[in-house]
NUMIGU-272822 format. One record per residue (C-alpha): residue in one letter; x, y, z. Coordinates in Angstrom, 1 decimal, decimal comma. Layout:
residu	east	north	up
a	X	Y	Z
...
***
This chain:
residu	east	north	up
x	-0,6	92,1	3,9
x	-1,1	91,3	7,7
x	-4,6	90,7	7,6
x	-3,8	88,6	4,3
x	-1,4	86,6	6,7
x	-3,9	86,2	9,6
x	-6,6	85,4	7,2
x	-4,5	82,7	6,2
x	-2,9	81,6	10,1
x	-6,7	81,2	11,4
x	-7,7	79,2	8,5
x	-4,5	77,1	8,4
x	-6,0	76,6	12,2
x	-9,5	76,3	12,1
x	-9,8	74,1	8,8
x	-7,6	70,5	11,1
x	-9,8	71,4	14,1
x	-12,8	71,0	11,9
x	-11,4	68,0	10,2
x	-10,5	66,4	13,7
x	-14,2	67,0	14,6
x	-15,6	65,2	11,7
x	-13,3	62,3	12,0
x	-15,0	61,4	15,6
x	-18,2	61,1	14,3
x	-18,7	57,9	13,3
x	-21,0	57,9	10,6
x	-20,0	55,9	6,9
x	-20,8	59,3	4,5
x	-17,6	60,8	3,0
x	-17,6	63,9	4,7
x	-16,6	62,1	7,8
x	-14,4	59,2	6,5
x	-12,1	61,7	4,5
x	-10,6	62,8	7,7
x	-9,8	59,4	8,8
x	-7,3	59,6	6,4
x	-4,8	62,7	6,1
x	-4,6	63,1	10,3
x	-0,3	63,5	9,2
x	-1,3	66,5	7,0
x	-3,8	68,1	9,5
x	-1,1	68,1	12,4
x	1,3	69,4	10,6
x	-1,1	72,0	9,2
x	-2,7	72,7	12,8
x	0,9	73,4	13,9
x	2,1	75,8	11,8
x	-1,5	78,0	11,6
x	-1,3	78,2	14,9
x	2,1	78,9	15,6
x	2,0	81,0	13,2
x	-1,4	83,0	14,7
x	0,7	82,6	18,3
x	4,1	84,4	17,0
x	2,5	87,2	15,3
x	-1,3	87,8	16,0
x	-2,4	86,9	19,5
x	-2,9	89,2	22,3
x	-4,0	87,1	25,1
x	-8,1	87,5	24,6
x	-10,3	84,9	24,6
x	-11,1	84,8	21,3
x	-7,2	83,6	20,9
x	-7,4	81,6	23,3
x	-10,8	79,9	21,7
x	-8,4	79,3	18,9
x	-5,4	78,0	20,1
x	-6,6	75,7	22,9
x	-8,7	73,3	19,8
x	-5,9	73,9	17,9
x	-3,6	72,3	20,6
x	-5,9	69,6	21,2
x	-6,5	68,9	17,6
x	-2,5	68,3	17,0
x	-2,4	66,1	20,4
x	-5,7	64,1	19,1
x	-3,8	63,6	15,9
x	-0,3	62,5	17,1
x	-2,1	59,9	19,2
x	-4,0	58,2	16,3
x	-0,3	58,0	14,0
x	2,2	57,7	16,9
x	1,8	53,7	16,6
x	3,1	54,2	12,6
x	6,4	56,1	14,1
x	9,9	55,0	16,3
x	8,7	56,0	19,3
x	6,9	52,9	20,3
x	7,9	49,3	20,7
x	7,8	47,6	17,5
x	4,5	44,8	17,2
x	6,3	42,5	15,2
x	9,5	41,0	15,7
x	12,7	41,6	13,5
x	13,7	38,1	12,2
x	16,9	37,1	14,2
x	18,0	34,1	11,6
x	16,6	33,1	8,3
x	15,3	29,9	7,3
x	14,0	29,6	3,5
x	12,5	26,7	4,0
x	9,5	29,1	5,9
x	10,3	32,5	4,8
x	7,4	33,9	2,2
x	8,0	37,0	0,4
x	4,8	39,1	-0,9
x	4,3	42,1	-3,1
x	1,4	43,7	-3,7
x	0,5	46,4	-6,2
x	-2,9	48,4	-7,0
x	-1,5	48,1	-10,4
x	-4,1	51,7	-11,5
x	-6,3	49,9	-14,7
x	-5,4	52,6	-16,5
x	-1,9	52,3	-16,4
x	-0,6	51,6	-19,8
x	3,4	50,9	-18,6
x	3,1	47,8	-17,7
x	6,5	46,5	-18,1
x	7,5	48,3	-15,1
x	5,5	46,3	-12,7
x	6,9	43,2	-14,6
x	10,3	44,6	-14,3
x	10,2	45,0	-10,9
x	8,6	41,8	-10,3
x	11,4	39,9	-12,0
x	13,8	42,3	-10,4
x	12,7	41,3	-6,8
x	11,1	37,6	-7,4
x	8,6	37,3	-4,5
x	7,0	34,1	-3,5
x	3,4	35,8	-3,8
x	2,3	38,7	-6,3
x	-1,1	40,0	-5,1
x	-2,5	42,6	-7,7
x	-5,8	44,8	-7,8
x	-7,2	47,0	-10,6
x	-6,5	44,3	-12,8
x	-8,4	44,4	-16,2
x	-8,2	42,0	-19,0
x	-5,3	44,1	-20,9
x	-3,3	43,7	-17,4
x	-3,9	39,7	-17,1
x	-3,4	39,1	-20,7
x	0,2	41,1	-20,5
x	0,9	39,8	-17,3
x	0,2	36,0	-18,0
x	2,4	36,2	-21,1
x	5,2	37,8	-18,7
x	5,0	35,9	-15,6
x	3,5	32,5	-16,3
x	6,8	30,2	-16,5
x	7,6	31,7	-12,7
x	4,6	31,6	-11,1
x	2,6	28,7	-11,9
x	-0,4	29,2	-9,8
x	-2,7	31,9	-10,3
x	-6,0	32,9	-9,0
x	-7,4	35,7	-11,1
x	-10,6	38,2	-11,7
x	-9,7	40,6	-14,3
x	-12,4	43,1	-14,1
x	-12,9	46,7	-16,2
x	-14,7	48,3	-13,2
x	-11,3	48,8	-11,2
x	-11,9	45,7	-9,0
x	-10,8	43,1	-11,1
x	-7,4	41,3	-8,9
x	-5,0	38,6	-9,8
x	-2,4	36,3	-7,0
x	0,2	34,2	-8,6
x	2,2	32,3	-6,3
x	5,4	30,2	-7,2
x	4,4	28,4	-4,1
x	1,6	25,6	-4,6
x	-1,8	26,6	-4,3
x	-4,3	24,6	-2,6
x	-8,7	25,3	-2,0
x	-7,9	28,8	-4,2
x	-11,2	30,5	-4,9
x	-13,0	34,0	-6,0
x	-15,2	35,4	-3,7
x	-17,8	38,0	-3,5
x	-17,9	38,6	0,5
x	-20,3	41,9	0,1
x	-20,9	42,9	-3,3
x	-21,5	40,9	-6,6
x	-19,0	42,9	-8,4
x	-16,3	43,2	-5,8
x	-14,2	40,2	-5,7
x	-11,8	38,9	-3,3
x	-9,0	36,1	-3,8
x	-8,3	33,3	-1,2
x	-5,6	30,3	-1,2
x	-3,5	28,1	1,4
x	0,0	28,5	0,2
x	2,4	25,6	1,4
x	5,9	26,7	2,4
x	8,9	24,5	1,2
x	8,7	22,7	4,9
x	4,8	22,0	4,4
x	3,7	24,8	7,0
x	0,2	25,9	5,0
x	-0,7	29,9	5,3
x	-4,1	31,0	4,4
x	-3,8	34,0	2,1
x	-6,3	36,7	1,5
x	-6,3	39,5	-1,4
x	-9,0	42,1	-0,3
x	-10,3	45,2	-2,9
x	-13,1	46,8	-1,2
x	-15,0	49,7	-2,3
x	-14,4	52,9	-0,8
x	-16,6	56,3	0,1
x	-15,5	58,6	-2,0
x	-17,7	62,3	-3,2
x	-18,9	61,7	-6,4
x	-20,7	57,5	-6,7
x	-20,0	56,2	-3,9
x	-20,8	58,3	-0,9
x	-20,9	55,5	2,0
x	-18,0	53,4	3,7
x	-20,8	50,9	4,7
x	-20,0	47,9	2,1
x	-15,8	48,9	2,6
x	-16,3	48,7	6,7
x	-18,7	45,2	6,4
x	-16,0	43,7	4,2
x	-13,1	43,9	6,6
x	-15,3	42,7	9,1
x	-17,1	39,8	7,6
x	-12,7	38,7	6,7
x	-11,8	39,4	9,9
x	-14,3	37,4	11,6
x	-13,9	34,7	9,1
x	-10,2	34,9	10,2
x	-11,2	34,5	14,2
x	-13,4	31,6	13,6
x	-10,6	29,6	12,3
x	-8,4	30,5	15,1
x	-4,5	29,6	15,9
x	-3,9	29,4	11,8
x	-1,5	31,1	9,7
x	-2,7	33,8	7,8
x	-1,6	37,0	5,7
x	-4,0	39,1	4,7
x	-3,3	42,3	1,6
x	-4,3	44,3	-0,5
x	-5,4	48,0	-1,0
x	-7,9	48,0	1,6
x	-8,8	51,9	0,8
x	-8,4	52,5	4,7
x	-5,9	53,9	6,4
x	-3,6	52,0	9,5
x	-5,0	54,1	12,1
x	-8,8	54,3	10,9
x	-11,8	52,6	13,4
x	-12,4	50,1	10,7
x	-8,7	49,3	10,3
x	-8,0	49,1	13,8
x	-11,5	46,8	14,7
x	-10,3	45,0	11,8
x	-7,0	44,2	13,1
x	-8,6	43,6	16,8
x	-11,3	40,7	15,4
x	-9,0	39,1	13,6
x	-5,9	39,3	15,8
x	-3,4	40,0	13,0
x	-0,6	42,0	13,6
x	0,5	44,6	11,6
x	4,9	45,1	10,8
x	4,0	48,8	10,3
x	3,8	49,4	14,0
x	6,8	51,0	15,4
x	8,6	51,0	11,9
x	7,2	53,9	10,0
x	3,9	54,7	7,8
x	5,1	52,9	4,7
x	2,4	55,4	2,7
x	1,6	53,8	-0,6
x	-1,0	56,5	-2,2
x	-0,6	59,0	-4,2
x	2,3	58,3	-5,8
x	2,0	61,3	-7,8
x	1,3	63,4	-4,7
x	3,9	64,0	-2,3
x	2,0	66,2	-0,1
x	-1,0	63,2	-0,1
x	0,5	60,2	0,4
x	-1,7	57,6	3,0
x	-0,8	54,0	4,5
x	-3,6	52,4	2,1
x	-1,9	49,3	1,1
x	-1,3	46,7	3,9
x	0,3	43,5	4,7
x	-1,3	42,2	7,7
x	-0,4	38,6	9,5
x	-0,7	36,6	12,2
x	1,1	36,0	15,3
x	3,3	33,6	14,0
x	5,5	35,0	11,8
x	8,3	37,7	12,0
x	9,7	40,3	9,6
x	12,7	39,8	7,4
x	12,4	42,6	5,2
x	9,4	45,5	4,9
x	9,7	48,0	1,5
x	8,0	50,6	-0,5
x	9,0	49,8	-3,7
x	9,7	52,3	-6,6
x	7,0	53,7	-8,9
x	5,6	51,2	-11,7
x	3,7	53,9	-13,2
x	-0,1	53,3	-10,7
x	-0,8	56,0	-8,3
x	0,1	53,6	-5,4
x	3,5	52,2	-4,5
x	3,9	48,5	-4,8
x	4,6	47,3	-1,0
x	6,7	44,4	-0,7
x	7,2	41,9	2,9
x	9,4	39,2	3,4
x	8,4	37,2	6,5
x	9,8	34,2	8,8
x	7,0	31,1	9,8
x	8,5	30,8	13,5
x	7,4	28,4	15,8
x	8,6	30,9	18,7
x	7,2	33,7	17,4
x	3,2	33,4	18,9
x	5,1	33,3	22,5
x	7,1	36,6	21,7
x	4,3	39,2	20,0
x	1,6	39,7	21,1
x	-2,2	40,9	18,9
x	-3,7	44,1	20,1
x	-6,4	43,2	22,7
x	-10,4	42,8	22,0
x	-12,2	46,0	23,3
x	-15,9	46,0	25,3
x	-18,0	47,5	22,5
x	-16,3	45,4	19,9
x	-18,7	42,7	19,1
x	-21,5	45,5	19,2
x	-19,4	47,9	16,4
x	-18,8	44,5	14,3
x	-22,6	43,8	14,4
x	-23,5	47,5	14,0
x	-21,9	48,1	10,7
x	-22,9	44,9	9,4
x	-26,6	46,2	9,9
x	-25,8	49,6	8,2
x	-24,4	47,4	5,4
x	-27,4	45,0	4,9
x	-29,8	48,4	5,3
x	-27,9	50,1	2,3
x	-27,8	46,8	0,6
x	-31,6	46,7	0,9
x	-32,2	50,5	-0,6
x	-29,1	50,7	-2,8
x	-27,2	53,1	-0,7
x	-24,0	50,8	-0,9
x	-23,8	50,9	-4,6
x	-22,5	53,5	-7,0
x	-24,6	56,6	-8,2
x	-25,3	56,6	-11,4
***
């Protein structure tokens, strides 16, 4: 039974420090992506293997020590990357002091799962919280054609792809709609929904409903086309400058990934996660696996009324829900996470990768 339990403490200790290896290589395959995302699950993992191995099996040789000190650094590597997502730092966005309807947006969004048959729960809850803005991915025809029979006399705008390859995404907006279009920023088959949303006092906010494909083991190995479409967005979103903007959506990346975070750089958005909490929206069927892969990102000028995960509708991902205050103050007040040196040449590195996968097929799905 003892070497049982050792057998178990080293692994429990070697298996985070391997994953906290492969996530600093930055290379788009799946083997190294996957440990951008469960850096909660390896800490916590690290930590009790090697207290574990500390308490009942080490002896002070080096061998121990060439265990314990990775392990150390591992958990220390890994509370840096999520310690923005807890309390303990200052909160990026500002907590709305006053309300004002008149510039207050409230948006849900939901990676509704294609298969998921129950969908009167997500229309439920929809007419149970009434945002402003419903952004929905893995929308296929069955979903539109239940939801536009549902939802239709409240929200009388709607830009909509329903697609049966789990891309297809629908906003509807009970605020009016103007220069709403489909896009295909990478990929002909991965669409991406864009609109100007007018507020009840005329302030105009450029929304954005982002899907993109993900590396994952069996078709699609790569994070290129995922990592180019975040950039091409948040470089869209630069170029435009001092505007309003909220971009969502199941981006399939974690807060505290490279991509996420140049993303977020680029662009300058700010994200009401920080210094609030992880708000992890996937698995929903999978306590021990749950990520922050559904995000509400926006720019400096508003600030947070309200931030939820919402109950279970029956998907494998949470619906997330943000209310947030258009204030002229705000810019002054919160800041955007600073440009870094070698930030223009990752944005036009992984834009290369993805044109040279585009060019042999590497971005797409195996077959």
């Amino acid at each position: 039974m003892r070497n049982v339990l050792r057998g178990f403490s080293v692994a429990a200790t070697a298996v985070p420090i391997l994953g906290t290896v492969l996530s600093l290589i930055r290379h788009p395959h799946w083997i190294f992506r996957l440990w951008d995302f469960p850096r909660v699950q390896l800490a916590v993992t690290a930590l009790i293997g090697g207290t574990s191995y500390l308490r009942f099996f080490a002896r002070g040789k080096k061998r121990d020590a060439a265990l314990l000190v990775p392990a150390a650094l591992a958990v220390g590597w890994q509370f840096y990357k999520i310690r923005p997502y807890t309390k303990l730092v200052r909160k990026q966005v500002k907590a709305a002091s006053k309300l004002d309807p008149k510039n207050t947006i409230s948006v849900m969004i939901s990676n509704v799962l294609m298969e998921n048959e129950e969908h009167g729960r997500l229309i439920a809850l929809v007419e149970e919280r009434q945002p402003d803005v419903l952004m929905l991915v893995e929308t296929d025809h069955r979903w539109a054609e239940s939801l536009d029979e549902r939802l239709s006399a409240d929200y009388p705008y709607r830009v909509a792809q329903p697609q049966d390859n789990w891309y297809g995404l629908m906003l509807f907006s009970k605020l009016e709609l103007k220069d709403y279009s489909i896009q295909f920023l990478i990929q002909e088959d991965i669409p991406s929904a864009h609109a100007r949303a007018v507020l009840p006092s005329g302030v105009e906010i450029e929304l954005h409903l982002l899907h993109p494909r993900p590396p994952e083991p069996i078709r699609d190995q790569r994070s290129t086309a995922r990592d180019a479409e975040l950039i091409v967005m948040g470089k869209s979103i630069e170029k435009k400058g001092d505007t309003p903007v909220i971009v969502a959506g199941d981006l399939n990346d974690v807060a505290w990934s490279e991509t996420s975070q140049l993303f977020v750089r680029i662009s300058r958005l700010l994200d009401p996660r920080i210094g609030r909490g992880f708000y992890n929206s996937y698995n929903a069927k999978n306590p021990l696996a749950r990520f922050p892969l559904d995000h509400i990102f926006h720019s400096k000028h508003f600030k947070l009324v309200r931030l939820e995960r919402l109950p279970a509708i029956g998907s494998d991902h949470f619906p997330i829900y943000a209310e947030l205050l258009y204030a002229p103050e705000a810019p002054a007040e919160q800041k955007p996470s600073k440009k870094k040196a070698g930030d223009e040449a990752q944005v036009e590195n992984r834009l290369e990768k993805e044109r040279e996968d585009a060019a042999t097929g590497a971005d797409r799905p195996s077959r």
